[in-house]
Steps between C-alpha positions, in 0.01 A plus 500: 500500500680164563597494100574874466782452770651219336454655126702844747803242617392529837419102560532124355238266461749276698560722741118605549433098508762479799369766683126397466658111644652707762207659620603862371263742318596772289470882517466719154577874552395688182431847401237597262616726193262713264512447120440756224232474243256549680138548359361883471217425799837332749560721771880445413455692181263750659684610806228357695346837602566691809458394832396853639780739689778659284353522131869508440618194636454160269250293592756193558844402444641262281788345641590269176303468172612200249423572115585146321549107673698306177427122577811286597651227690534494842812563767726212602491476859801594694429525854567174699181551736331465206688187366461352807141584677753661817362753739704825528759418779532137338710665189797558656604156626381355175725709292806387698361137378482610146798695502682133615330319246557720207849474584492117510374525143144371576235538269174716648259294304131594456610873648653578173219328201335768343138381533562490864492874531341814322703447198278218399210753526411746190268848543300636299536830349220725591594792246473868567102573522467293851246698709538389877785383676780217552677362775889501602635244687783659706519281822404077574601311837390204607360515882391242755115468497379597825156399607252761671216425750 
């Protein structure tokens, strides 16, 4: 999960080192997509039968179905929480900072080296005949880790 949000843009490995050495853990929200090509016996391709009630009513809803994944390189990372290993309410004063520094002509360093976020990272392609299903990464904070008794 870890290298799926940084091949998304989501995170650094900088900023993911930061917020580990700050104590912080951090929180993947995905959502799970269907693929096409599914075998003859997948209940994808089936229909997956009924489920008893109206004979007329599908048997389940498909909210999203993906046909082909082409392999590529990953997403340079623009959001400064994950540049930086910040918490949510963090951003804001550290964009003022960067906003100050940028116009001082400072340099951002490591933020900006491509093997330091998901462009260093290359997918594979999976082709069009993938039965099962593939993750999206739409969502990554970093959170305090709270311990429970």
């Amino acid at each position: 999960m870890f290298l799926c949000a940084i091949h998304a843009g989501w995170v650094t490995w900088s900023g993911a080192a930061k917020a580990r050495a700050l104590g912080r853990d951090m929180r993947v929200e995905v959502r799970v997509l269907r693929c096409t090509g599914a075998g003859v016996g997948s209940i994808f391709a089936a229909g997956g039968g009924s489920q008893g009630g109206d004979d007329d009513a599908p048997s389940f809803v498909k909210e999203e179905v993906v046909g082909r994944f082409l392999a590529g390189w990953g997403e340079r990372c623009t959001r400064l929480c994950g540049r930086k290993g910040l918490l949510g309410r963090e951003e804001e004063e550290e964009e003022e900072e960067e906003a100050l520094n940028q116009e001082r002509g400072e340099e951002e360093g490591e933020d900006d080296i491509p093997e330091n976020d998901g462009r260093g990272l290359a997918s594979a392609a999976w082709g069009s005949g993938h039965d099962g299903s593939a993750i999206e990464i739409v969502g990554v904070e970093f959170v305090e880790v709270k311990t429970f008794n």
